[in-house]
C-alpha positions in Angstrom: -4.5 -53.6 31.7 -7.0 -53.6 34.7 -4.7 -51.7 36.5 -4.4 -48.7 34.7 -8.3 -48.4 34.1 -9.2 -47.0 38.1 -6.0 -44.2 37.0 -7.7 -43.3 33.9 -11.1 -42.9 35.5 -9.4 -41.0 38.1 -8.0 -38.6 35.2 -11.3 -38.3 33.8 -12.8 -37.2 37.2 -9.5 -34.7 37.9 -10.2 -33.1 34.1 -14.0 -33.2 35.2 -13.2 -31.0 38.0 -10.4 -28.6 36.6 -13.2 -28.2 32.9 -15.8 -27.9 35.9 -14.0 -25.0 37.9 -12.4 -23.6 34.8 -16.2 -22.8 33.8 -17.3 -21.3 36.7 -14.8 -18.9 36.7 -15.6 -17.7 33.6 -19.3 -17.4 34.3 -18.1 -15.4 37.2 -15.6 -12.8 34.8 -19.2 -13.1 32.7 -21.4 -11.7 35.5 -19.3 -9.4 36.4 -18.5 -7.8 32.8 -22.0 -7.3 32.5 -22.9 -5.5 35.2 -19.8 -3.6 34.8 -21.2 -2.5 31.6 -24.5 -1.7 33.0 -22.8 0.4 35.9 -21.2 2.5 33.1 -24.2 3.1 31.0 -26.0 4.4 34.2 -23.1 6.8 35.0 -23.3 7.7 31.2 -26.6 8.0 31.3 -26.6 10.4 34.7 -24.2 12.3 33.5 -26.3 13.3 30.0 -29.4 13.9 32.4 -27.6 16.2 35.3 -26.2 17.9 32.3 -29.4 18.6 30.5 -30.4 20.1 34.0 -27.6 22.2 34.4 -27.6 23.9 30.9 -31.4 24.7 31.4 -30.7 26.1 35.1 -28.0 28.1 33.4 -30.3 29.2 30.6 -33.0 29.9 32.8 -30.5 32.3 35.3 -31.2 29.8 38.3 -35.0 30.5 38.1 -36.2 26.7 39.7 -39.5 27.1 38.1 -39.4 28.0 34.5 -36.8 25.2 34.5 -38.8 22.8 35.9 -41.2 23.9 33.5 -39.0 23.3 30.6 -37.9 19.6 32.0 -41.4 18.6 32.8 -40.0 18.4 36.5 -42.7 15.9 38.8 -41.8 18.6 41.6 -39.8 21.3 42.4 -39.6 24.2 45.2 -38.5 27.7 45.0 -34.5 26.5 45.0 -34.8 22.9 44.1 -35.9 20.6 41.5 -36.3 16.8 40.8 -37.0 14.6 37.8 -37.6 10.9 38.3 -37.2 8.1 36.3 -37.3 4.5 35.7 -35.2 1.7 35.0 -35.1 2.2 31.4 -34.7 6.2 31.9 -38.2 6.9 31.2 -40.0 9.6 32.9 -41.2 7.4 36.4 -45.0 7.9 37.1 -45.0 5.0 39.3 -41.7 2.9 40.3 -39.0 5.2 40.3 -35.1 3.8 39.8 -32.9 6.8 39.1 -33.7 10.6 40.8 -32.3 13.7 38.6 -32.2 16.7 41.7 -30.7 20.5 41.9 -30.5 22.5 44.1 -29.4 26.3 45.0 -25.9 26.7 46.8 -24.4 29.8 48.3 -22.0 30.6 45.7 -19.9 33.3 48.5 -19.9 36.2 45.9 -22.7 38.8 45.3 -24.7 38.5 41.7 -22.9 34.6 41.2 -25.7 32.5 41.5 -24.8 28.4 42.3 -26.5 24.7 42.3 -25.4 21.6 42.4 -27.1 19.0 40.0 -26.8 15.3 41.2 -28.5 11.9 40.0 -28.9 8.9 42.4 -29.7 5.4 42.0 -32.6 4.3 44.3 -32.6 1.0 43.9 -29.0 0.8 45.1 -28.9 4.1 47.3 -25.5 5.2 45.5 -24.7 8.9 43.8 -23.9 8.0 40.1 -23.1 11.9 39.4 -22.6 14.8 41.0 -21.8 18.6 39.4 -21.7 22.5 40.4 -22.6 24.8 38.1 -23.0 28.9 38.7 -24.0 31.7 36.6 -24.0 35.2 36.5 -27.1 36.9 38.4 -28.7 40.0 36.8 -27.2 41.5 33.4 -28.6 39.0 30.8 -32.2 39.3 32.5 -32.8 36.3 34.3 -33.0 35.6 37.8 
């Protein structure tokens, strides 16, 4: 009987280990689920914002300043635009995580006016989303 009582502690130690390991792993696949998750729900969330800048640069026949008007753009210039915001997709006044830009591109074709509408994460210096869109200058009476 005292033989087998240093094998069964030994057992208990092996089990130890493999529960042990077993349970790091999964706190691992944990981590990683989660900021999986909150990866997508930024992309989601840039795509829905470079969107809402592209339909108002459309609606507005590329004129930079009556949409930046209509966003509530921090700045823009004659042929570019940006919104800021922070981590929670507020409007940033401050600290700043995610940047909504456009900008005018040359479209190669006469009365076709062109931007390209991109949101970036600041805090990890990545594109989430990225989109062209182009209009027709002239006939409706915009730009």
């Amino acid at each position: 009987m005292r033989k087998k009582a240093p094998l069964a502690l030994m057992e208990l130690m092996v089990m130890s280990l493999v529960f042990a390991l077993a349970a790091a792993l999964c706190l691992q696949a944990f981590v990683k689920s989660d900021r999986l998750s909150r990866d997508g729900e930024a992309r989601d969330r840039a795509a829905v914002a470079c969107q809402s800048v592209a339909e108002v640069l459309r609606h507005t026949g590329g004129d930079f300043q009556e949409a930046a008007r209509l966003l509530e753009a921090q700045s823009y210039e004659e042929n570019s635009l940006m919104l800021d915001y922070d981590k929670n997709w507020n409007p940033a006044e401050d600290t700043m995580r995610y940047t909504v830009g456009a900008g005018l591109v040359d479209s190669g074709f006469p009365g076709l006016g062109k931007a390209a509408v991109w949101c970036r994460d600041e805090e990890s210096d990545t594109e989430l989303f990225r989109l062209e869109i182009t209009w027709q200058k002239g006939g409706s009476g915009h730009g």
